[in-house]
VEXDO-899157 format. One record per atom (N, C-alpha, C): residue in one letter; atom name; chain; x, y, z; residue number from 1. Coordinates in steps of 0.1 Angstrom, whole numbers, always signed. Example, Ala and Ser with C-alpha at 12.3 -4.5 7.8 and 13.67 -1.06 7.14 Angstrom:
<r "A", "N", "A", <+132, -57, +78>, 1> <r "A", "CA", "A", <+123, -45, +78>, 1> <r "A", "C", "A", <+132, -33, +78>, 1> <r "S", "N", "A", <+128, -22, +71>, 2> <r "S", "CA", "A", <+137, -11, +71>, 2> <r "S", "C", "A", <+129, +0, +79>, 2> 
END
This chain:
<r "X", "N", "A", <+1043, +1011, +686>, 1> <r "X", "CA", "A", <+1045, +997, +683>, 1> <r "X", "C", "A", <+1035, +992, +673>, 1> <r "X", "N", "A", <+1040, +987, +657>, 2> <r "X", "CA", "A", <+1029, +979, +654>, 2> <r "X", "C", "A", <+1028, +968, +652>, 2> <r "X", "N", "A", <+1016, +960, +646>, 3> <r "X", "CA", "A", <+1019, +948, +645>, 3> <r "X", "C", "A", <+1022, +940, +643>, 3> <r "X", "N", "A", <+1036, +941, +639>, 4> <r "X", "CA", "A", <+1042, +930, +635>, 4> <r "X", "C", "A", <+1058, +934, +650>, 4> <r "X", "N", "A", <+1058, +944, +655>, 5> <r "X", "CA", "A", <+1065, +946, +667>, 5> <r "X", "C", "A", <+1062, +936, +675>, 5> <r "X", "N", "A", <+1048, +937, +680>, 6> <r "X", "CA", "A", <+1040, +933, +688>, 6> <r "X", "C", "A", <+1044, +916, +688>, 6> <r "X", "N", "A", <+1043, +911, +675>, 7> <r "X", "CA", "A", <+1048, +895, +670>, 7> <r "X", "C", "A", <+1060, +888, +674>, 7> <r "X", "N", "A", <+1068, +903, +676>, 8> <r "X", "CA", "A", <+1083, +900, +673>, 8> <r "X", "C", "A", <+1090, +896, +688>, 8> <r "X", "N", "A", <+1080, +898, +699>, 9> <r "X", "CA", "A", <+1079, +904, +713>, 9> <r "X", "C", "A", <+1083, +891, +722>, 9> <r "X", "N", "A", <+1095, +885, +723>, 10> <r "X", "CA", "A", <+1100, +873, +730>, 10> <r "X", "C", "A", <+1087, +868, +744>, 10> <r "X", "N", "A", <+1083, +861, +741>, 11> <r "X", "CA", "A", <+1077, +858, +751>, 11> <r "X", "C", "A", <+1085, +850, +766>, 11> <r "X", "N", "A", <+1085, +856, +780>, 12> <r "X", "CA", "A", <+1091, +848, +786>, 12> <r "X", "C", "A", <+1092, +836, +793>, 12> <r "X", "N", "A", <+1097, +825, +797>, 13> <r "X", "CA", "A", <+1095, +811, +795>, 13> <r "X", "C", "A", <+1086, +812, +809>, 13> <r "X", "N", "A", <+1076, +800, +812>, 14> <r "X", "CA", "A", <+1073, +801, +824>, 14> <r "X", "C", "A", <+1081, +796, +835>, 14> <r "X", "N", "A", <+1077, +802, +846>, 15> <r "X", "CA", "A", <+1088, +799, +862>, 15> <r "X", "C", "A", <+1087, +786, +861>, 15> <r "X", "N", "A", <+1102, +775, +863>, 16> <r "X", "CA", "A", <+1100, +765, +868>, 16> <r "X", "C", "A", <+1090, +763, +882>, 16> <r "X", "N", "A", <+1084, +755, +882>, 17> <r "X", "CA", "A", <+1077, +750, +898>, 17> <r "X", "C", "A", <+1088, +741, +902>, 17> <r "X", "N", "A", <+1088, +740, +914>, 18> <r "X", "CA", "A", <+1098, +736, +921>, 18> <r "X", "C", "A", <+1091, +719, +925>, 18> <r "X", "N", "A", <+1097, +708, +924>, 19> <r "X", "CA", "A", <+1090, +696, +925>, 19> <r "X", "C", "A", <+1091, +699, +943>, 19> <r "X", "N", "A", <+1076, +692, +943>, 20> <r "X", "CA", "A", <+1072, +693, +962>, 20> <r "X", "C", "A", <+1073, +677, +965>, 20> <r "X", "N", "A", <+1078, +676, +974>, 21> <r "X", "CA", "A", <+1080, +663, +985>, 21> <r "X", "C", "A", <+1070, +651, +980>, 21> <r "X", "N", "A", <+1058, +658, +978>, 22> <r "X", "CA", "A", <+1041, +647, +975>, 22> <r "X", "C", "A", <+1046, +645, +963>, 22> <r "X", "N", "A", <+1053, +651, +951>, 23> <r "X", "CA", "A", <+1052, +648, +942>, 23> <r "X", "C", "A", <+1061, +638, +932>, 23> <r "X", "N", "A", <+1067, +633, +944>, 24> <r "X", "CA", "A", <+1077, +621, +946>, 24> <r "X", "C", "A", <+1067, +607, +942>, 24> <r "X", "N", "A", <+1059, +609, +955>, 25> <r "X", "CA", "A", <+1049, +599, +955>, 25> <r "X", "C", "A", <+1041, +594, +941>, 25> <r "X", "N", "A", <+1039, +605, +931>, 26> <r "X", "CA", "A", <+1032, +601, +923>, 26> <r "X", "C", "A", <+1042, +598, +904>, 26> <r "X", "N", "A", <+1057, +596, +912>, 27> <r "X", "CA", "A", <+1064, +595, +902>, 27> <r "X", "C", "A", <+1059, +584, +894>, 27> <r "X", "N", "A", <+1064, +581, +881>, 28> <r "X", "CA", "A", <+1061, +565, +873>, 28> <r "X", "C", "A", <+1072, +557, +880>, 28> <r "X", "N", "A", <+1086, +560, +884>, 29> <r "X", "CA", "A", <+1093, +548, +888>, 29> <r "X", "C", "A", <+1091, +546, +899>, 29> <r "X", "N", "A", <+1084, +553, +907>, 30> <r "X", "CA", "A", <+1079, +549, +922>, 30> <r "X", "C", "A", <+1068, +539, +922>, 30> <r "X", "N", "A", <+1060, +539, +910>, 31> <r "X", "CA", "A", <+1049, +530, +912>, 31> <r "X", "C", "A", <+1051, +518, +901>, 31> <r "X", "N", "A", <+1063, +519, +893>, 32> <r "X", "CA", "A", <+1068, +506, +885>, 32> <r "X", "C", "A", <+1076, +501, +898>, 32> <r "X", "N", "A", <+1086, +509, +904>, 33> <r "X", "CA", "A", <+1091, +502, +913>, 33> <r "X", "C", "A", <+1085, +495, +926>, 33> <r "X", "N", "A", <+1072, +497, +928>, 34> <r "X", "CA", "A", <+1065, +488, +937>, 34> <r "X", "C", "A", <+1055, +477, +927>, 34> <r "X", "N", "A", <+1050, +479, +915>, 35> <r "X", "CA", "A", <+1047, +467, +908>, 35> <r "X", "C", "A", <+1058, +460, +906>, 35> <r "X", "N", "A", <+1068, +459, +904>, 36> <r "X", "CA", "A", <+1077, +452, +906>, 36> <r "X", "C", "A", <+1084, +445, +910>, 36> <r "X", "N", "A", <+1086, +450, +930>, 37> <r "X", "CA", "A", <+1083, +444, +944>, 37> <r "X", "C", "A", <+1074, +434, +938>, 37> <r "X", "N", "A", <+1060, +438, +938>, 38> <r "X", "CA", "A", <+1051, +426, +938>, 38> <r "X", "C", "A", <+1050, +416, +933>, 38> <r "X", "N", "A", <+1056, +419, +919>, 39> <r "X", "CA", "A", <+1058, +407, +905>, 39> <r "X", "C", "A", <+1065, +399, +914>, 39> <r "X", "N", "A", <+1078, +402, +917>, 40> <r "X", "CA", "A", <+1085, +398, +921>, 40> <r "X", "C", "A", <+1084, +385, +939>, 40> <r "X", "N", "A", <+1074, +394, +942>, 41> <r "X", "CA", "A", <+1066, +385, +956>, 41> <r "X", "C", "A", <+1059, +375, +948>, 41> <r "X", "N", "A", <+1047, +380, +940>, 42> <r "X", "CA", "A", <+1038, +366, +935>, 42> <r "X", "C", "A", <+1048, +358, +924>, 42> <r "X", "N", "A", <+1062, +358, +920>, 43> <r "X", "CA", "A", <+1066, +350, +912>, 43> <r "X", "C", "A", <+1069, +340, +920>, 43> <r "X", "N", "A", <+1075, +346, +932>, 44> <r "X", "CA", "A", <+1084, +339, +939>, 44> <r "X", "C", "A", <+1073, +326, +950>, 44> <r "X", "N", "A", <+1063, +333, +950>, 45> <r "X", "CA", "A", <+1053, +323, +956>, 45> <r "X", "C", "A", <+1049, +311, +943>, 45> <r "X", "N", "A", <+1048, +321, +931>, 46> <r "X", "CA", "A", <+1041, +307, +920>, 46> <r "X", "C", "A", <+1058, +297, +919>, 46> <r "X", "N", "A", <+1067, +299, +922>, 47> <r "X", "CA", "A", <+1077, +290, +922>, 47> <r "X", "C", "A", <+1074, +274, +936>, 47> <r "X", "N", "A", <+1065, +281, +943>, 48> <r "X", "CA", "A", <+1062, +270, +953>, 48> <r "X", "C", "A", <+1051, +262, +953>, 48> <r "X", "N", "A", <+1050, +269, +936>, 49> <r "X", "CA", "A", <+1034, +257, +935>, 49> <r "X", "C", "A", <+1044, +242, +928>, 49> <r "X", "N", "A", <+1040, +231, +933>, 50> <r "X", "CA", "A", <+1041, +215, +931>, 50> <r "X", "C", "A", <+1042, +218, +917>, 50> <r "X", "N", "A", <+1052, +206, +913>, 51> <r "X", "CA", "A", <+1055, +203, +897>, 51> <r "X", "C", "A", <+1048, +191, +896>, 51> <r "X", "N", "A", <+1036, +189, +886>, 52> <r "X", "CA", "A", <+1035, +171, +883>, 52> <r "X", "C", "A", <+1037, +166, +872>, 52> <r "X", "N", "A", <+1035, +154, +873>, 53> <r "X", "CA", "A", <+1039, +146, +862>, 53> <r "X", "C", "A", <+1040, +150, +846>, 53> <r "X", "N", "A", <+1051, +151, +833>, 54> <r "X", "CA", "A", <+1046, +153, +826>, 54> <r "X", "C", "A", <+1030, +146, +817>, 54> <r "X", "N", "A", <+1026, +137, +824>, 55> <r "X", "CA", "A", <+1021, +134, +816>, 55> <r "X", "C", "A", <+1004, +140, +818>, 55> <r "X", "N", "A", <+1003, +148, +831>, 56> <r "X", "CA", "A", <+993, +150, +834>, 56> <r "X", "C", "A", <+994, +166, +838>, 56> <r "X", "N", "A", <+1005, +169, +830>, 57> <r "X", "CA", "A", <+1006, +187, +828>, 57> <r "X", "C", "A", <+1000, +190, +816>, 57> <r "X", "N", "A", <+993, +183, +809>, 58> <r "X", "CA", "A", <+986, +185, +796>, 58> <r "X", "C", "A", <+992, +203, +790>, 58> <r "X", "N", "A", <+1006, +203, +783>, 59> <r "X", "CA", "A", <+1009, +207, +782>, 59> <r "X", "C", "A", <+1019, +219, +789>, 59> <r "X", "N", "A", <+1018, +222, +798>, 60> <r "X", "CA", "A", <+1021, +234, +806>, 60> <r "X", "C", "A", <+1016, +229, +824>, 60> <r "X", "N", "A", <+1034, +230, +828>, 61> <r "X", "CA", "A", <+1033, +232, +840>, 61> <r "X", "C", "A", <+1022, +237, +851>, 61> <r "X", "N", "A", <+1018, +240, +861>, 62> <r "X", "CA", "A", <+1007, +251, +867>, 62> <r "X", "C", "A", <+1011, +263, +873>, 62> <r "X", "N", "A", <+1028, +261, +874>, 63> <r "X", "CA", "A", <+1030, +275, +877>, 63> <r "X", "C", "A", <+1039, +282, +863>, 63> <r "X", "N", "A", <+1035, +277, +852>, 64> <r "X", "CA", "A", <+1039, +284, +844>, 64> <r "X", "C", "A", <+1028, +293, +839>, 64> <r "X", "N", "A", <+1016, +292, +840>, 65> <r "X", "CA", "A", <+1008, +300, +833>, 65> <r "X", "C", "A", <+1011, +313, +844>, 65> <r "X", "N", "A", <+1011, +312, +854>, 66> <r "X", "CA", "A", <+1008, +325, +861>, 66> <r "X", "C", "A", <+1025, +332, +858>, 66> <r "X", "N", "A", <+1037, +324, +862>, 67> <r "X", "CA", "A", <+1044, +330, +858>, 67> <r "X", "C", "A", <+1046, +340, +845>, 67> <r "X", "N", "A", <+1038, +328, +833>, 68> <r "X", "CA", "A", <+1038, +338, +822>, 68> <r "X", "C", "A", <+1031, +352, +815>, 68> <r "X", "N", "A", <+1020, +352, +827>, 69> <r "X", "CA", "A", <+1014, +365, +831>, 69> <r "X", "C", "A", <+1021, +375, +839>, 69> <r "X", "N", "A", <+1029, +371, +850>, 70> <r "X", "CA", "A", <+1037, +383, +853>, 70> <r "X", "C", "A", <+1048, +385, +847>, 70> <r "X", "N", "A", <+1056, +380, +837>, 71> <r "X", "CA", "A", <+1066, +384, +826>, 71> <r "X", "C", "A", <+1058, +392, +816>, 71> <r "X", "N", "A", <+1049, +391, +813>, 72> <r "X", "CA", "A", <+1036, +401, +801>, 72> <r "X", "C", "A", <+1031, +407, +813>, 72> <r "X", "N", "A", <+1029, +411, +821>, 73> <r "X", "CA", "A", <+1027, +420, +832>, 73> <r "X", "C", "A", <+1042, +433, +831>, 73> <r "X", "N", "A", <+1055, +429, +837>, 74> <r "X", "CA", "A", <+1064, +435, +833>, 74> <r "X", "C", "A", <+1073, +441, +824>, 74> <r "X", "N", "A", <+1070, +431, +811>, 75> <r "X", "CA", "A", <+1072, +439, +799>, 75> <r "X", "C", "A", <+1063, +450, +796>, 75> <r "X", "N", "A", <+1051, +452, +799>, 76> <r "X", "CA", "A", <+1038, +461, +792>, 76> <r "X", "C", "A", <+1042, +472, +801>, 76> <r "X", "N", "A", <+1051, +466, +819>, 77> <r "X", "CA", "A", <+1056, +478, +824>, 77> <r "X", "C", "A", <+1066, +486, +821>, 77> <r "X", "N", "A", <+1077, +477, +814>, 78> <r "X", "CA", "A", <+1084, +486, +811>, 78> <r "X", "C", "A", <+1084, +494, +797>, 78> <r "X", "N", "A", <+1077, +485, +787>, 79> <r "X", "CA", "A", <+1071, +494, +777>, 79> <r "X", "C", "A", <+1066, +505, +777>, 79> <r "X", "N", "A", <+1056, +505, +791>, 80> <r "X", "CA", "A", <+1052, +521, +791>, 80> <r "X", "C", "A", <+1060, +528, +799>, 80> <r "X", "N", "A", <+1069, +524, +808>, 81> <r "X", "CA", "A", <+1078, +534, +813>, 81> <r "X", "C", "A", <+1091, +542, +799>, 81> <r "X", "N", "A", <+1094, +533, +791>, 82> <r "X", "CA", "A", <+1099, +535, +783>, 82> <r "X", "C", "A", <+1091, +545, +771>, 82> <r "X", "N", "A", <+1077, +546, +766>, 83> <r "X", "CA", "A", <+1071, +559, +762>, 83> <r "X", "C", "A", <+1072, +568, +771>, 83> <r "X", "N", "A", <+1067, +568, +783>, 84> <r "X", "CA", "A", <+1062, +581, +791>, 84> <r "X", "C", "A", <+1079, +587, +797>, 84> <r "X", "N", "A", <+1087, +584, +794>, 85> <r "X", "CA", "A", <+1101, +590, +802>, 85> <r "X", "C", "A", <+1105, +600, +792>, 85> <r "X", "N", "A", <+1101, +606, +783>, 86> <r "X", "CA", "A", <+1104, +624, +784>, 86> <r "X", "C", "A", <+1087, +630, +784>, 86> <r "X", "N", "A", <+1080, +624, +787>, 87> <r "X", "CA", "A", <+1067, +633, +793>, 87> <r "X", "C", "A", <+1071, +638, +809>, 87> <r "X", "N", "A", <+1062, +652, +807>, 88> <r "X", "CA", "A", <+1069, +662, +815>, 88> <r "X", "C", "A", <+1055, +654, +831>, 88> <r "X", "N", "A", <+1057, +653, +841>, 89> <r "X", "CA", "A", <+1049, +645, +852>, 89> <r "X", "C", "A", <+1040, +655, +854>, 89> <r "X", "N", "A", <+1025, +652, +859>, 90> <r "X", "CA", "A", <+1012, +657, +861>, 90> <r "X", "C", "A", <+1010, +650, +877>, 90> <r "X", "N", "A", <+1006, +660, +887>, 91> <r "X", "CA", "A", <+1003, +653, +897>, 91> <r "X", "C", "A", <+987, +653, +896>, 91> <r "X", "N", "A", <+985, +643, +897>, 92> <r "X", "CA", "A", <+970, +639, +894>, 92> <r "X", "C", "A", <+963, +646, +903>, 92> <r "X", "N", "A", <+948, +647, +899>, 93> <r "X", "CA", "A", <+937, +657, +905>, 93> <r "X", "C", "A", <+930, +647, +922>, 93> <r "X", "N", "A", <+928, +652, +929>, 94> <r "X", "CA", "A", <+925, +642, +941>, 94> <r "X", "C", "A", <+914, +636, +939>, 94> <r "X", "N", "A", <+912, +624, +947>, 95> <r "X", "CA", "A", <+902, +619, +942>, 95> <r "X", "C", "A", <+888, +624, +947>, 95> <r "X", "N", "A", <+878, +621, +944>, 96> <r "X", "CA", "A", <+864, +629, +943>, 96> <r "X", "C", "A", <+858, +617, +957>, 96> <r "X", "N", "A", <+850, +625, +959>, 97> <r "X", "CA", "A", <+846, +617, +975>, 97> <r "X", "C", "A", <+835, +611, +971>, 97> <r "X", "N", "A", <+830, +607, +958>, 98> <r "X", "CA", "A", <+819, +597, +957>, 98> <r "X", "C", "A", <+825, +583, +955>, 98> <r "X", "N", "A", <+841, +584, +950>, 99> <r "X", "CA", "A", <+843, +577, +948>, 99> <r "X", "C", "A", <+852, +567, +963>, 99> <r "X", "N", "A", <+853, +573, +977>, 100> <r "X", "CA", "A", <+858, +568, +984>, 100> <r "X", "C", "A", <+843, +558, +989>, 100> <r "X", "N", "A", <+829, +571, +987>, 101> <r "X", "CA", "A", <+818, +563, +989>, 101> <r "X", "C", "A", <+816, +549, +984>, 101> <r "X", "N", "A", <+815, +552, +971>, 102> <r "X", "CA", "A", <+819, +539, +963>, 102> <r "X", "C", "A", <+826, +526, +968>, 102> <r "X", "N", "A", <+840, +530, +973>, 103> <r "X", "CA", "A", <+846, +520, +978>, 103> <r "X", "C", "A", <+836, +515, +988>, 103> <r "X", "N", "A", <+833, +524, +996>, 104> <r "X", "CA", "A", <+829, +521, +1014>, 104> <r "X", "C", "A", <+821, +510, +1012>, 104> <r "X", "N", "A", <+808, +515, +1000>, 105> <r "X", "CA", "A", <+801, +505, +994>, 105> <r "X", "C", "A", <+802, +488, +987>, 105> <r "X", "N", "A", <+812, +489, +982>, 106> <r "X", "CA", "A", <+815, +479, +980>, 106> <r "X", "C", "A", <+822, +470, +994>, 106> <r "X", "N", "A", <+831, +479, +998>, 107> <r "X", "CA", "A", <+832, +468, +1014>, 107> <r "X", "C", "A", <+825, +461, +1019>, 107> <r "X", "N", "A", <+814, +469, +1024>, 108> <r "X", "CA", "A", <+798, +468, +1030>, 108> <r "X", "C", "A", <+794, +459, +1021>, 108> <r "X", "N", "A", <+790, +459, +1008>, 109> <r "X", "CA", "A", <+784, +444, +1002>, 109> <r "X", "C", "A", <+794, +432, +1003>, 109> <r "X", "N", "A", <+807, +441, +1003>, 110> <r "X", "CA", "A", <+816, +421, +1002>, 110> <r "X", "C", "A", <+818, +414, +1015>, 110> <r "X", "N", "A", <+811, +425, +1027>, 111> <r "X", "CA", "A", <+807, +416, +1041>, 111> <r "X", "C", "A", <+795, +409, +1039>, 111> <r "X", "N", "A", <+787, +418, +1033>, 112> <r "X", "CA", "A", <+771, +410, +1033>, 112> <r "X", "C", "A", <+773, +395, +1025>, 112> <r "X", "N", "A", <+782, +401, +1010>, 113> <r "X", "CA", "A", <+782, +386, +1006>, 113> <r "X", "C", "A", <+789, +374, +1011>, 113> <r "X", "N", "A", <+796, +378, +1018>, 114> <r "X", "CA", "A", <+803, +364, +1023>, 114> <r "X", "C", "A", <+797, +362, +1037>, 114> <r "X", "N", "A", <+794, +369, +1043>, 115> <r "X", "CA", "A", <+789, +368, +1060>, 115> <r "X", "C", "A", <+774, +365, +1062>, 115> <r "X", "N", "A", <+768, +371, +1049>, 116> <r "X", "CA", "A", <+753, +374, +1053>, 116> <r "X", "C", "A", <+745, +365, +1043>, 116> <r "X", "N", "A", <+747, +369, +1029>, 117> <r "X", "CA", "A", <+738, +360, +1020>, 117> <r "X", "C", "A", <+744, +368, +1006>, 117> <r "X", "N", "A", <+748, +356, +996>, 118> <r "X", "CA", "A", <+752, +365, +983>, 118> <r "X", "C", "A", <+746, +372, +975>, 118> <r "X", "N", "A", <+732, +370, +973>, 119> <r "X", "CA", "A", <+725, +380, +968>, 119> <r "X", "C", "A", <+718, +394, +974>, 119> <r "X", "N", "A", <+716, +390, +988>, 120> <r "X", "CA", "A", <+714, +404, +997>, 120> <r "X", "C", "A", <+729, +412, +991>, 120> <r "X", "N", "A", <+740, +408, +993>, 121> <r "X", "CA", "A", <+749, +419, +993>, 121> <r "X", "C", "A", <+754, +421, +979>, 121> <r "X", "N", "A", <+742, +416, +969>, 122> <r "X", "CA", "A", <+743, +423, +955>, 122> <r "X", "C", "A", <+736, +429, +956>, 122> <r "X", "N", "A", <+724, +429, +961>, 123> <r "X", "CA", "A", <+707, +437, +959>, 123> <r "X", "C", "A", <+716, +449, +968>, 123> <r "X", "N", "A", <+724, +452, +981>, 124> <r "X", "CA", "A", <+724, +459, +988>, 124> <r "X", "C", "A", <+737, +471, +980>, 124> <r "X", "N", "A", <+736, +464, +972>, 125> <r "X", "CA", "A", <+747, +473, +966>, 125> <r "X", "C", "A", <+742, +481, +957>, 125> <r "X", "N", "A", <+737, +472, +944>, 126> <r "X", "CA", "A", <+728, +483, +940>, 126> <r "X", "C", "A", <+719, +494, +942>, 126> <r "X", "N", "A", <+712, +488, +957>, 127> <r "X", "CA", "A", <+702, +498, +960>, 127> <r "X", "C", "A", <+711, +510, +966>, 127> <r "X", "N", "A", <+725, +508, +973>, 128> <r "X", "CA", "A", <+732, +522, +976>, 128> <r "X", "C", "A", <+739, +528, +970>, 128> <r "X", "N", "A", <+742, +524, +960>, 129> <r "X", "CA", "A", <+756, +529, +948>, 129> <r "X", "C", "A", <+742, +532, +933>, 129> <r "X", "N", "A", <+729, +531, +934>, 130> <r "X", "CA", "A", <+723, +541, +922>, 130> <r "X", "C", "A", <+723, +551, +922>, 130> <r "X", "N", "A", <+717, +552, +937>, 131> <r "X", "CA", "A", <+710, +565, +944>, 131> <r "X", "C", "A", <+724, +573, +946>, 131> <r "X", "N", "A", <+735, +571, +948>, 132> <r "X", "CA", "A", <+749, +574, +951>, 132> <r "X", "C", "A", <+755, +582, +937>, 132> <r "X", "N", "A", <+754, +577, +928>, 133> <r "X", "CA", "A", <+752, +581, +915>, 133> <r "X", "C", "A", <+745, +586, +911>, 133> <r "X", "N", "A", <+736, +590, +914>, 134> <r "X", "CA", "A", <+730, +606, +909>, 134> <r "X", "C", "A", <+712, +600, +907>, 134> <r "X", "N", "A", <+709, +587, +900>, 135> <r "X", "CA", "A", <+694, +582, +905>, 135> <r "X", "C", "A", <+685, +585, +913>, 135> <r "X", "N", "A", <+681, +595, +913>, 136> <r "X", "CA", "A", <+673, +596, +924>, 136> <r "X", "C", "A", <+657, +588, +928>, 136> <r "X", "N", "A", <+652, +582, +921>, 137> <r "X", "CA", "A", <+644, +573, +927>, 137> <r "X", "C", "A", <+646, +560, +926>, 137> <r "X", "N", "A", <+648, +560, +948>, 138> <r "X", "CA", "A", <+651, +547, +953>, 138> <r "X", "C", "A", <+642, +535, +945>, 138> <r "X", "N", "A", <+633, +533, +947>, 139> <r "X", "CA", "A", <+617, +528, +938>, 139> <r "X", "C", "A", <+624, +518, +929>, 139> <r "X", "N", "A", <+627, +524, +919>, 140> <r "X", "CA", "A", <+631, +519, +906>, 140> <r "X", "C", "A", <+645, +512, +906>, 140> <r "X", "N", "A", <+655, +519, +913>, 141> <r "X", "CA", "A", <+667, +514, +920>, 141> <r "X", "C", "A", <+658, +496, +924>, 141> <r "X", "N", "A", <+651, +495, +934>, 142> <r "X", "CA", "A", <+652, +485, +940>, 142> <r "X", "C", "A", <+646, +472, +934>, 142> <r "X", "N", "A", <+638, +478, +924>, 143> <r "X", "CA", "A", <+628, +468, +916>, 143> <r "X", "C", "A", <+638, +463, +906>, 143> <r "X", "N", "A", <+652, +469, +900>, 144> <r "X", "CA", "A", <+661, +468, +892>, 144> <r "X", "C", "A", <+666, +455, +899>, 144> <r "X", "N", "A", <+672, +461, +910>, 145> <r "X", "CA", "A", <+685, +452, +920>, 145> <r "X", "C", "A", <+674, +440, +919>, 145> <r "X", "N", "A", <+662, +438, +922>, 146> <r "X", "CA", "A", <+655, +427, +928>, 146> <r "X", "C", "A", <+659, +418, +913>, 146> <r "X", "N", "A", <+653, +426, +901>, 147> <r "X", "CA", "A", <+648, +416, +897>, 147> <r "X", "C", "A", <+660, +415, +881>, 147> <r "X", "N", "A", <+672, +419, +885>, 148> <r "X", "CA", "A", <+690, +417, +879>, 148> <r "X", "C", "A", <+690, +403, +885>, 148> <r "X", "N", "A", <+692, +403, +898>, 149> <r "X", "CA", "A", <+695, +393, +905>, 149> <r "X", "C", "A", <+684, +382, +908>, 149> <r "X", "N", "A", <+671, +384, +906>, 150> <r "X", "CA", "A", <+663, +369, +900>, 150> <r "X", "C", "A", <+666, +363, +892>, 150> <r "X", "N", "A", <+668, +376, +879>, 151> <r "X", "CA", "A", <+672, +368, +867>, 151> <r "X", "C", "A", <+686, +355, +868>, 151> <r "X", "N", "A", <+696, +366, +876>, 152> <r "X", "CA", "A", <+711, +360, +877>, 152> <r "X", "C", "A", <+711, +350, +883>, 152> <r "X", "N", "A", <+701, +347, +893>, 153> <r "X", "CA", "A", <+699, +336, +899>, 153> <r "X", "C", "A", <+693, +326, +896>, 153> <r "X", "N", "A", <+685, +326, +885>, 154> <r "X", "CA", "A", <+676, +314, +878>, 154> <r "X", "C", "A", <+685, +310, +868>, 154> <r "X", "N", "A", <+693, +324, +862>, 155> <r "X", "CA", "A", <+701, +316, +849>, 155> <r "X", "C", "A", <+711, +306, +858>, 155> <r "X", "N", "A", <+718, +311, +863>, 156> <r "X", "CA", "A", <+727, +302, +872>, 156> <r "X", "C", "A", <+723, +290, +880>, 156> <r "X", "N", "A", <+711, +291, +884>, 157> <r "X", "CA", "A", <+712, +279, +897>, 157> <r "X", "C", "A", <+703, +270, +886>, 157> <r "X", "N", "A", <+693, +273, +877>, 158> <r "X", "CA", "A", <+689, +266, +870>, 158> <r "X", "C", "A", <+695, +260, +854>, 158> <r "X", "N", "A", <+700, +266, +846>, 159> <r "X", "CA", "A", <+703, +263, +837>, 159> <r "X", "C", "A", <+721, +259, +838>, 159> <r "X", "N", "A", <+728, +269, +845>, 160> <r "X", "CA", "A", <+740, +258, +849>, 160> <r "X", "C", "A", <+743, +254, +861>, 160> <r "X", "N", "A", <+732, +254, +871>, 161> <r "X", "CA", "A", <+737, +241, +880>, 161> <r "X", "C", "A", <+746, +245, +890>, 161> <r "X", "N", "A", <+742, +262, +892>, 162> <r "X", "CA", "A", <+753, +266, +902>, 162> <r "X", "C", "A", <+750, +269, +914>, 162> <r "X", "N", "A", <+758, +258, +924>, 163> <r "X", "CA", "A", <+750, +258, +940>, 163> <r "X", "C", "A", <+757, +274, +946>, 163> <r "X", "N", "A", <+747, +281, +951>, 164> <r "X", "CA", "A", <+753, +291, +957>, 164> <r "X", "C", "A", <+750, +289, +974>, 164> <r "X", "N", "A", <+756, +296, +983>, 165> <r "X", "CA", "A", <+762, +292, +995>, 165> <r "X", "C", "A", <+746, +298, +1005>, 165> <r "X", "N", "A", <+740, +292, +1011>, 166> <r "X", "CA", "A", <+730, +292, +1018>, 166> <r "X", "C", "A", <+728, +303, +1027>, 166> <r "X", "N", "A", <+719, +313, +1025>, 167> <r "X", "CA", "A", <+722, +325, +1032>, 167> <r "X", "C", "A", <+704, +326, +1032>, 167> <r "X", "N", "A", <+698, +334, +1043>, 168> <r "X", "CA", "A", <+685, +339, +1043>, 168> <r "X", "C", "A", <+674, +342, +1028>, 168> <r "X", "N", "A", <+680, +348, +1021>, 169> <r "X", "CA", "A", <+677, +355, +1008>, 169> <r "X", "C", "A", <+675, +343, +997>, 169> <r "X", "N", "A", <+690, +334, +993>, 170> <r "X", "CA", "A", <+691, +327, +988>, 170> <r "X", "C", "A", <+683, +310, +991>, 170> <r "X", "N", "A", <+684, +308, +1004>, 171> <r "X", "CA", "A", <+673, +298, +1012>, 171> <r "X", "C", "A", <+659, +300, +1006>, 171> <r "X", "N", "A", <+656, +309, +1004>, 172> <r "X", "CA", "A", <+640, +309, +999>, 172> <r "X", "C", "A", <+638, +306, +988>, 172> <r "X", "N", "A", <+647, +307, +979>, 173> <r "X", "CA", "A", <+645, +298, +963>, 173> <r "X", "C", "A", <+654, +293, +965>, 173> <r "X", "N", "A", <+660, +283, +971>, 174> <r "X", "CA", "A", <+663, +268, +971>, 174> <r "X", "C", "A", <+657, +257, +974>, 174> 
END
């Protein structure tokens, strides 16, 4: 056989995979068809917001602006359902377990901030989600979180006048 045999040599197609049950789940019309459901739930709630006066709708109703976000919500869906329908489907790679950490973390600060004090459960976030990310010294982590959120807190409560909600942390510079 020579080289140019070797060229001539039909390659055979690869085996279909067989679609698996899970991979239903991660179809595009399965997850256009539940943003969809949803548009469809928050339209139907912004239909129950109060009409007022024209004269004091300064232009636009108040449930038109949201409405008109979820019609540009659903066009941009079906726009892309309409490119990606002869791409061949990819079942995505699972997700990586720093990132469920991640979530966990964030939960845990959005108890502290509403239950405990809003800047504790900024400071407490940062200090677990550096080190969580690969930073390894806490140290510098904490001197960051402290002094992000001094700053954030002097620009705000000082220069615009923003009352934040009374919590341990935040009580001491007020």
């Amino acid at each position: 056989m020579d080289h140019h045999d070797r060229l001539s040599v039909p390659v055979a197609p690869a085996p279909h995979r067989a679609r698996s049950p899970r991979s239903a789940l991660y179809n595009d019309y399965t997850v256009a068809g539940i943003i969809i459901a949803i548009i469809a739930v928050v339209y139907y709630l912004s239909t129950l917001i109060e009409q007022v006066p024209a004269g004091l709708a300064q232009g636009i109703q108040p449930a038109s602006f949201p409405q008109g976000v979820l019609v540009s919500i659903l066009v941009l869906l079906l726009l892309a359902l309409y490119e990606t329908r002869e791409q061949a489907m990819e079942v995505p790679e699972p997700v990586p377990g720093l990132a469920y950490m991640t979530m966990a973390a964030m939960v845990i600060s959005l108890v502290l901030v509403t239950q405990v004090d809003f800047f504790l459960g900024l400071i407490a976030f940062v200090v677990v989600c550096v080190p969580l990310w690969g930073m390894p010294r806490l140290g510098i982590a904490l001197l960051y979180a402290l002094c992000l959120h001094a700053v954030l807190f002097l620009l705000f409560s000082t220069f615009l006048r923003v009352r934040f909600p009374a919590g341990p942390l935040t009580s001491l510079f007020s």
